[in-house]
N, C-alpha and C positions, 0 to 999 in steps of 0.2 A: 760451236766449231763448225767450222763449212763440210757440209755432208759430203761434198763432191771427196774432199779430202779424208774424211772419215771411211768411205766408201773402195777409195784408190787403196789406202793402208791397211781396211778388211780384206781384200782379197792378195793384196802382194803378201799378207802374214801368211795367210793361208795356201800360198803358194810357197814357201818355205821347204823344200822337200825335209821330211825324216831325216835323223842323222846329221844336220847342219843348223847350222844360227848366221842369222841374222843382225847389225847393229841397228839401235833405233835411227841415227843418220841414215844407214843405210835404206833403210823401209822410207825415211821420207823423200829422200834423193828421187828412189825408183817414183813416188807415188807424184813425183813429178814439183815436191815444194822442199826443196833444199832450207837447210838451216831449219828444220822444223822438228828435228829430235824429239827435244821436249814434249811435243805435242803429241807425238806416238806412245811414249812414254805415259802419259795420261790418256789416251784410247787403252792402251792395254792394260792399265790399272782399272781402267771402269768399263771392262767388257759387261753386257748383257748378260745378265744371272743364265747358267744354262749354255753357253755360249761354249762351242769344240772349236774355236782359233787356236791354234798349238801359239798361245801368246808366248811359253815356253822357252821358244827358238829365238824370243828377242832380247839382245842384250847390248851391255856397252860397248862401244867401239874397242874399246883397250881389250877388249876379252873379258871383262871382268862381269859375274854377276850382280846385278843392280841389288836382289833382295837378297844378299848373302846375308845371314843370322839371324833370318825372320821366318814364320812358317811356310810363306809363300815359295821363299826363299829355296826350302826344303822339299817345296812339291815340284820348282823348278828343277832343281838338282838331279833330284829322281828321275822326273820327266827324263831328264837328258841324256840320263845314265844307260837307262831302258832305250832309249834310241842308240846307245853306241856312240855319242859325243864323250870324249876326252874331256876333263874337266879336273886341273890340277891346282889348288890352292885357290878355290873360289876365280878361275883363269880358265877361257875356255883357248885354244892356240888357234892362229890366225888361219890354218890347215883346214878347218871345221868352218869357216863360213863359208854362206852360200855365196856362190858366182852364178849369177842368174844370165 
């Protein structure tokens, strides 16, 4: 995967303030490579062991979370609840993403 691209989506995550979410289009749009969702999608599945990206805040477009009934899934939820993200029916509301 092109680092430059790897690099633009480590730091737009990371810029995700507390409290809000992000959709995977969304982090690629910003990162400058539209239509490349999927690809963010797999950077945040295969963070660096060790690795404080609030990978958390990333989710589907539709609201929805991607790992809903998996353990991951469960440490996302968490994550988000502790931040004070709304999160109803595996849905998070369009009110909670970030507008950068």
């Amino acid at each position: 995967m092109n680092q430059e691209f790897r690099d633009a989506v480590y730091q737009i995550v990371g810029a995700i303030p507390a409290g809000t979410v992000a959709s995977y289009g969304q982090v690629a749009a910003l990162a400058g490579w539209p239509r490349h969702a999927r690809f963010v999608g797999r950077l945040m599945g295969n963070l660096p062991a060790g690795s404080t990206l609030p990978w958390h805040r990333v989710i589907r477009g539709d609201g929805g979370l991607p790992l809903a009934g998996t353990p991951s899934g469960e440490v996302q939820l968490r994550r988000l609840a502790e931040e004070g993200v709304a999160v109803v029916g595996n849905r998070v509301p369009k009110r909670c993403f970030w507008v950068p």
